[in-house]
Backbone as CSV, one residue per row, in Angstrom:
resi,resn,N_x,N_y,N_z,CA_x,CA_y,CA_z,C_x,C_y,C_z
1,UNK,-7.947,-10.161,-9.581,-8.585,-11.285,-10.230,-7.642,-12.473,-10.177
2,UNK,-8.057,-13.478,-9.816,-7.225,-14.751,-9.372,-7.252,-15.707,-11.261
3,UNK,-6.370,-15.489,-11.618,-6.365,-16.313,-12.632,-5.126,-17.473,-12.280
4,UNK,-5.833,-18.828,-13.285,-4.975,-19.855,-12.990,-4.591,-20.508,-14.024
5,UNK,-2.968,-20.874,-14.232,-2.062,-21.166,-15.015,-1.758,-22.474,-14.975
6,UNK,-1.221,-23.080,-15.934,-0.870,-24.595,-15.456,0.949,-24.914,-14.989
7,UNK,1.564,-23.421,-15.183,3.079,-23.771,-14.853,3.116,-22.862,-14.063
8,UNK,2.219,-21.593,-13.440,2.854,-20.536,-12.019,1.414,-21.041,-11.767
9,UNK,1.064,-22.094,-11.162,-0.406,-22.034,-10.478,-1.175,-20.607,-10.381
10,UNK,-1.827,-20.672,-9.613,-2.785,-19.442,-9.579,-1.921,-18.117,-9.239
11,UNK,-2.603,-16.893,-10.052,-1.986,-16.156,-9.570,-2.763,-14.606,-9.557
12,UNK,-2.465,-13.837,-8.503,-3.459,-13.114,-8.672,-3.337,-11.656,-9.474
13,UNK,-3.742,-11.261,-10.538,-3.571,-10.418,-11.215,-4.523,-8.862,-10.856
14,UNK,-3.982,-7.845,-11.518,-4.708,-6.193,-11.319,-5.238,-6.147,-12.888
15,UNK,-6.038,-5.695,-13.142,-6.785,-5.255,-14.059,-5.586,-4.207,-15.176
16,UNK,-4.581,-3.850,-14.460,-3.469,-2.812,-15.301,-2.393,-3.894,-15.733
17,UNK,-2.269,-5.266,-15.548,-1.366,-6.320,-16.021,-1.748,-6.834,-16.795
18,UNK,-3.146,-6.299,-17.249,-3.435,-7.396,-18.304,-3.756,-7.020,-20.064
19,UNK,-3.346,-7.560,-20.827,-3.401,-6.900,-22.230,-4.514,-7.738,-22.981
20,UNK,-4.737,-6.549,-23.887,-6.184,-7.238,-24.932,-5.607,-7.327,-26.160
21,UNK,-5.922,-8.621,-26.362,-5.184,-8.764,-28.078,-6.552,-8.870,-28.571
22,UNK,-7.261,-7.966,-29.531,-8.662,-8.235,-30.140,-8.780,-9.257,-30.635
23,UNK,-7.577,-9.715,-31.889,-7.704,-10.905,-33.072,-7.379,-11.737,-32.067
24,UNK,-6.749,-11.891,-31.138,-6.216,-13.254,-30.455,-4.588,-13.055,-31.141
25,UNK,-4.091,-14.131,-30.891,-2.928,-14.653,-31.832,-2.999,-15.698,-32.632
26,UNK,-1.854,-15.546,-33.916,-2.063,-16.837,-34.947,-2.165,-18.257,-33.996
27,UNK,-3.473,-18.922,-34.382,-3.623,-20.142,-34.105,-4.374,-20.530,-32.732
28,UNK,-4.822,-19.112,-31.691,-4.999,-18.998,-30.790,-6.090,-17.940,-30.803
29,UNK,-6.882,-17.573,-31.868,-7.809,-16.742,-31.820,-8.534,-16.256,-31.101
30,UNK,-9.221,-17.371,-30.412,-10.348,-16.969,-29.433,-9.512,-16.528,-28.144
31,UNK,-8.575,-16.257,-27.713,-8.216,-15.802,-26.794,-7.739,-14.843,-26.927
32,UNK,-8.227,-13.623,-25.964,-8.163,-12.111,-26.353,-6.864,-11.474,-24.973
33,UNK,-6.942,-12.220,-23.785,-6.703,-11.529,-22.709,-5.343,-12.150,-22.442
34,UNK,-3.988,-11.610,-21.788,-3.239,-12.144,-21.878,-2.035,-11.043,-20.634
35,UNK,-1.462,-11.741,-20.052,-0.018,-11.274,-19.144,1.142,-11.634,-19.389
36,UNK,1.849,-10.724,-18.815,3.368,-11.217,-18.953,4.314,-11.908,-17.885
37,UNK,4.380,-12.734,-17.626,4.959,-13.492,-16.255,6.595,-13.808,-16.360
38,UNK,7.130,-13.607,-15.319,8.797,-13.992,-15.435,8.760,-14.834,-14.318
39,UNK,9.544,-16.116,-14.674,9.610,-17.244,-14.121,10.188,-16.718,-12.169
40,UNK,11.030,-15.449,-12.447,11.167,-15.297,-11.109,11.007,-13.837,-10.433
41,UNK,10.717,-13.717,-9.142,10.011,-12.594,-8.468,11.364,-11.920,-8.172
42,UNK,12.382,-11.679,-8.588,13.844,-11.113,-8.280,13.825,-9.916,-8.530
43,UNK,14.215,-8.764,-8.388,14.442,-7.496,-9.091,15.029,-7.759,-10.217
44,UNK,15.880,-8.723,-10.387,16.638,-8.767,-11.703,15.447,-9.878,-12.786
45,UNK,15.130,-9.125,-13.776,13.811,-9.792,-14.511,14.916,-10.731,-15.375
46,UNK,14.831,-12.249,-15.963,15.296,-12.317,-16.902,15.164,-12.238,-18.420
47,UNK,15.985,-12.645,-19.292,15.410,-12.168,-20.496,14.558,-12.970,-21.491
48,UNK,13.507,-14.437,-20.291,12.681,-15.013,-21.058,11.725,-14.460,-20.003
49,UNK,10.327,-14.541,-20.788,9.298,-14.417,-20.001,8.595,-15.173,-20.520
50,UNK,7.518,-15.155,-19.927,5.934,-15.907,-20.362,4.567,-14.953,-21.034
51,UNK,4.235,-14.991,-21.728,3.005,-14.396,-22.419,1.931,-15.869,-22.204
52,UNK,1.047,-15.413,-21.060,0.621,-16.260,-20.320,-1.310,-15.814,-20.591
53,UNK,-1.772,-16.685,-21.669,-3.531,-16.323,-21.656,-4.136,-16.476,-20.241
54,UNK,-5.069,-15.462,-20.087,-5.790,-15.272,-18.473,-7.293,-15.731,-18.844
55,UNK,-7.439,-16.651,-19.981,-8.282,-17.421,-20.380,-8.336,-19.029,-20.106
56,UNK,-6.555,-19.343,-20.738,-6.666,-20.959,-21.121,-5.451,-20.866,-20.227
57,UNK,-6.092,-21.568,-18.899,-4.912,-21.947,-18.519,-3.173,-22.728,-19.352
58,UNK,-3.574,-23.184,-19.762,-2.597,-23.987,-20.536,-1.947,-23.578,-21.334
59,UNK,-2.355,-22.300,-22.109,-1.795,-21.373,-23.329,-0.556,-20.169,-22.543
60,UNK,0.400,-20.650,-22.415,1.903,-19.981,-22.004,3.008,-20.436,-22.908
61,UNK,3.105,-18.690,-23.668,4.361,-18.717,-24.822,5.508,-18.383,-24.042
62,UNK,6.640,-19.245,-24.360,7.772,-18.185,-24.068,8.178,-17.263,-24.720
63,UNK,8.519,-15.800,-24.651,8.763,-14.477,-24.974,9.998,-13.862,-24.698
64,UNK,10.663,-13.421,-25.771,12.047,-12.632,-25.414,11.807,-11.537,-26.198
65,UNK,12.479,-10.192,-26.004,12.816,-9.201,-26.528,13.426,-9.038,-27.689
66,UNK,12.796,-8.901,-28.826,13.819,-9.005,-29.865,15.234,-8.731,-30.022
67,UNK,15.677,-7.226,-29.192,16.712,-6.541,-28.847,17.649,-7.550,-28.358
68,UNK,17.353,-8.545,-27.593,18.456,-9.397,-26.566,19.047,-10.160,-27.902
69,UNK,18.348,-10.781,-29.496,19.036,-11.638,-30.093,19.351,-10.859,-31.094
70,UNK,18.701,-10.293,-31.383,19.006,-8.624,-32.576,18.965,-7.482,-32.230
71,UNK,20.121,-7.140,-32.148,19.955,-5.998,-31.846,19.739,-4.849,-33.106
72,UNK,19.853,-5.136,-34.030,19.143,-4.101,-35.433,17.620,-4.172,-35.653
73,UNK,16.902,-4.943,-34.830,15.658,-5.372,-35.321,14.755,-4.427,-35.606
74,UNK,14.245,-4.231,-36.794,13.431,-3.277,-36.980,12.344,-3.429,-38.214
75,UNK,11.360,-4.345,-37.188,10.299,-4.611,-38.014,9.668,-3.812,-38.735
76,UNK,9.176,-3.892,-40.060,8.306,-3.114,-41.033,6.797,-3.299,-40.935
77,UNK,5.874,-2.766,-40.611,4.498,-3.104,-40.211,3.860,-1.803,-40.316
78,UNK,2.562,-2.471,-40.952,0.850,-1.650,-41.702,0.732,-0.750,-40.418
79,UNK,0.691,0.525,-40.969,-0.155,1.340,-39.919,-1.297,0.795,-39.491
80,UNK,-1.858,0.661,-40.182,-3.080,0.289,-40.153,-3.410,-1.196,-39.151
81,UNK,-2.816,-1.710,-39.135,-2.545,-3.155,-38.483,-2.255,-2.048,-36.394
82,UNK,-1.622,-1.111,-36.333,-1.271,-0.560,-35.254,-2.279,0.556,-34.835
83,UNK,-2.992,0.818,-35.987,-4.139,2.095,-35.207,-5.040,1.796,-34.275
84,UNK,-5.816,0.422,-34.135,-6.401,0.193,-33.105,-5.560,0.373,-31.344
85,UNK,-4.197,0.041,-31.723,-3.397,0.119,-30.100,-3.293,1.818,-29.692
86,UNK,-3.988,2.332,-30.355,-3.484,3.875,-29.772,-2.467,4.332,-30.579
87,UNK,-2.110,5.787,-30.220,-0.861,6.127,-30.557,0.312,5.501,-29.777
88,UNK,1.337,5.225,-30.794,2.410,4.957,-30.582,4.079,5.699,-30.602
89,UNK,4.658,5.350,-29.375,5.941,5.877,-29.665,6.683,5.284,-28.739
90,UNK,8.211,5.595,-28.733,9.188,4.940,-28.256,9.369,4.177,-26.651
91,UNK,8.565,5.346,-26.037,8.306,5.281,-24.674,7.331,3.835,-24.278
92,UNK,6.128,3.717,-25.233,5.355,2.810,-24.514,5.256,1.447,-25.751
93,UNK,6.312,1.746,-26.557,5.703,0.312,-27.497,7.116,-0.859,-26.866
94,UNK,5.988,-2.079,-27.072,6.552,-3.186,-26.356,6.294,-3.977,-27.698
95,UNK,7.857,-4.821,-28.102,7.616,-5.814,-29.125,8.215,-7.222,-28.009
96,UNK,7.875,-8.025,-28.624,8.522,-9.420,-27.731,8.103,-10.812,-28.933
97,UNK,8.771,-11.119,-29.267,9.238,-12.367,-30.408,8.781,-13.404,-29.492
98,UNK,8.118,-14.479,-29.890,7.649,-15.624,-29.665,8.909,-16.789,-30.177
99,UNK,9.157,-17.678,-28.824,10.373,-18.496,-29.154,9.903,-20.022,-29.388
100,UNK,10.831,-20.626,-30.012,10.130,-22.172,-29.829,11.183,-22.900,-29.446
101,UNK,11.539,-24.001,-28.040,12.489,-24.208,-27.513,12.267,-25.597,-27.537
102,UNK,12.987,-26.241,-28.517,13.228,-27.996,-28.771,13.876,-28.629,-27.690
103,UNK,14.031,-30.040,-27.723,14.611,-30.432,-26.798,16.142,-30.300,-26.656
104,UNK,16.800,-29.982,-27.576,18.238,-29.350,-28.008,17.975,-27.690,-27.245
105,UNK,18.779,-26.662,-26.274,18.572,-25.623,-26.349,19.333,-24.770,-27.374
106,UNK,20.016,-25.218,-28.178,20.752,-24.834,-28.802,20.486,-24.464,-30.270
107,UNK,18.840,-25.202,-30.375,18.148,-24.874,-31.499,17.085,-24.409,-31.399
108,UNK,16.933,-23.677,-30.211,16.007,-22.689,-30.017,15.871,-21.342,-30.903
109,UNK,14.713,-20.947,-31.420,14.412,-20.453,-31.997,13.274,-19.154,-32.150
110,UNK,13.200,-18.045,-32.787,12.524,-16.820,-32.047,11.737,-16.565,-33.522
111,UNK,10.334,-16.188,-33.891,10.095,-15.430,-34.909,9.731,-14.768,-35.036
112,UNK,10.674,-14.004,-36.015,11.225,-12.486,-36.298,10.207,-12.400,-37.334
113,UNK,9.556,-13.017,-38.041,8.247,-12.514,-38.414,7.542,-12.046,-37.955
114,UNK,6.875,-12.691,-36.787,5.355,-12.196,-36.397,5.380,-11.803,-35.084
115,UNK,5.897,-10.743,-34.675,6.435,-10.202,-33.380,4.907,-9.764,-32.841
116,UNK,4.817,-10.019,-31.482,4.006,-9.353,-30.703,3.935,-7.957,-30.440
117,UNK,2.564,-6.825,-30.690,2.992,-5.717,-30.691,2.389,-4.702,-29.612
118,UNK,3.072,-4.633,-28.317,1.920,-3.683,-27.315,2.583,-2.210,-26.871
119,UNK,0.981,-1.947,-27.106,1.377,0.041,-26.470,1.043,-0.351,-24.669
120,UNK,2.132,-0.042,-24.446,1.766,-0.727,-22.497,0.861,1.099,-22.138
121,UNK,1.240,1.748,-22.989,0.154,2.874,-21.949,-1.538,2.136,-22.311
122,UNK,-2.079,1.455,-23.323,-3.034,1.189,-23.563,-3.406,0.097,-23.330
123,UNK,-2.260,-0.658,-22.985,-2.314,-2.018,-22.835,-3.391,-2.887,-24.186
124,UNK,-3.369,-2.692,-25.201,-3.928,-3.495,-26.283,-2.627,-3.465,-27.222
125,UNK,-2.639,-4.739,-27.700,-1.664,-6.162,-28.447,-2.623,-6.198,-30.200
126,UNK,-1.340,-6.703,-30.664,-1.552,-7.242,-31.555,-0.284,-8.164,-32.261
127,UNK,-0.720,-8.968,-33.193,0.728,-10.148,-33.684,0.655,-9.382,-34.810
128,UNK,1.453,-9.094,-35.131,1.850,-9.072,-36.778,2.549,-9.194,-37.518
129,UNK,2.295,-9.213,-39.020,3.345,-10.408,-40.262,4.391,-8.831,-40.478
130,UNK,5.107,-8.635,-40.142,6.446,-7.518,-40.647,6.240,-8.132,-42.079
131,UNK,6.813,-7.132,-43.238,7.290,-6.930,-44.379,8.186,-6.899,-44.631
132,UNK,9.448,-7.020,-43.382,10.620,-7.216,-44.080,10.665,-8.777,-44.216
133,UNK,10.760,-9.103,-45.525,11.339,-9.863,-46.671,12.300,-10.989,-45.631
134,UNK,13.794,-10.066,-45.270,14.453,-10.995,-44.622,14.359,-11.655,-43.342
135,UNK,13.270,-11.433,-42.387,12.955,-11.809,-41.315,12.632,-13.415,-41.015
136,UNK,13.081,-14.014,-40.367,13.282,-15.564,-40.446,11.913,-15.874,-39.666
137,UNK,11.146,-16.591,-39.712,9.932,-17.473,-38.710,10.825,-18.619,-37.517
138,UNK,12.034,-18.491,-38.159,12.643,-19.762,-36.807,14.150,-19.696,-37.079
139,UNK,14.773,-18.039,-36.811,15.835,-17.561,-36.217,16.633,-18.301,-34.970
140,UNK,17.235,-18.670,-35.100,18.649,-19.585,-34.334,18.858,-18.152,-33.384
141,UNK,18.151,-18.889,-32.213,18.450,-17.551,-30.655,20.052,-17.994,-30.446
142,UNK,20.292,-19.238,-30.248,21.652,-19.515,-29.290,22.623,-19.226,-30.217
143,UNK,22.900,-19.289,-31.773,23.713,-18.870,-32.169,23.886,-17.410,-32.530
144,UNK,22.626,-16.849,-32.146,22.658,-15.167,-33.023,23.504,-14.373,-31.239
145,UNK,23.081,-15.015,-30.258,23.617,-14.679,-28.996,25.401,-14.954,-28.629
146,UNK,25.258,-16.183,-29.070,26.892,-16.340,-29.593,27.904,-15.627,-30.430
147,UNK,26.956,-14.946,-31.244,27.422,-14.471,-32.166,28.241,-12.820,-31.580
148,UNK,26.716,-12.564,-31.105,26.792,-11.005,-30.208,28.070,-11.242,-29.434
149,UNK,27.791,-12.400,-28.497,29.424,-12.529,-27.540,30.397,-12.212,-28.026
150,UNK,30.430,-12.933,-29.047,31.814,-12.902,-29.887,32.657,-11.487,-30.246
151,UNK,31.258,-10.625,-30.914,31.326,-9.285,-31.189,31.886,-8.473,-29.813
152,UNK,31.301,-8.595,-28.905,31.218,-7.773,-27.737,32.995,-8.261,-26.909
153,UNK,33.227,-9.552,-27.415,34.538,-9.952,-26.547,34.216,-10.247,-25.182
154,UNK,33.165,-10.993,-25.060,32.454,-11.427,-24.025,32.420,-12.762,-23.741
155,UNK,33.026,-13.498,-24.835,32.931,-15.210,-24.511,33.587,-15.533,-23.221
């Protein structure tokens, strides 16, 4: 299926790349259908991607792995909010944090609230509000990564 984007022009997708978010996402409802695109075709994937609607052209989030800026991350979330994706377990659940990247990159930002949630064996999504309390909506990526360096002795 040839779907078309407004930042990777057209592109042609398989019916197994593509995920169903029922609710849509906050603010983006009516759009159910959605891929994951990395800016480059390399073996080496990097660690932003695109969560790219196969609806609205124009609707492309950037997406990182929670793991790359936290590595403790461990969202609290309603069963119930996850029973429609199938069963779940370690093997096939995919979370990926929605970033928001100002014109500063340095105040780029990921939220650790409302993480994206997919079983890739089922390929159906959902967003949801975690319960942990301390989870920020606009977490500082470049300094929590700095931070890791620091730890790791990697600067």
């Amino acid at each position: 299926m040839l779907v078309k984007t407004k930042y990777f022009g057209e592109i042609d997708l398989t019916e197994d790349k593509i995920l169903e978010f029922e609710n849509g996402i906050m603010g983006f409802e009516e759009y159910t259908r959605y891929t994951i695109l990395y800016d480059r075709e390399e073996e080496k994937k990097g660690n932003i991607m695109w969560f790219q609607s196969v609806e609205e052209p124009a609707l492309a989030l950037p997406v990182i792995s929670p793991f790359y800026v936290k590595k403790d991350y461990n969202p609290e979330v309603s069963e119930e909010l996850l029973q429609p994706l199938g069963e779940i377990n370690e093997e096939n659940l995919c979370i990926l944090l929605t970033l928001t990247v100002p014109g500063n990159v340095k105040q780029t930002t990921a939220n650790l609230k409302a993480p994206l949630i997919v079983n890739a064996d089922t390929r159906k999504g959902c967003q949801a509000i975690v319960e942990n309390a301390d989870y920020e909506v606009k977490y500082n990526v470049y300094e929590a990564i700095q931070k890791m360096k620091e730890e790791e002795g990697d600067e």
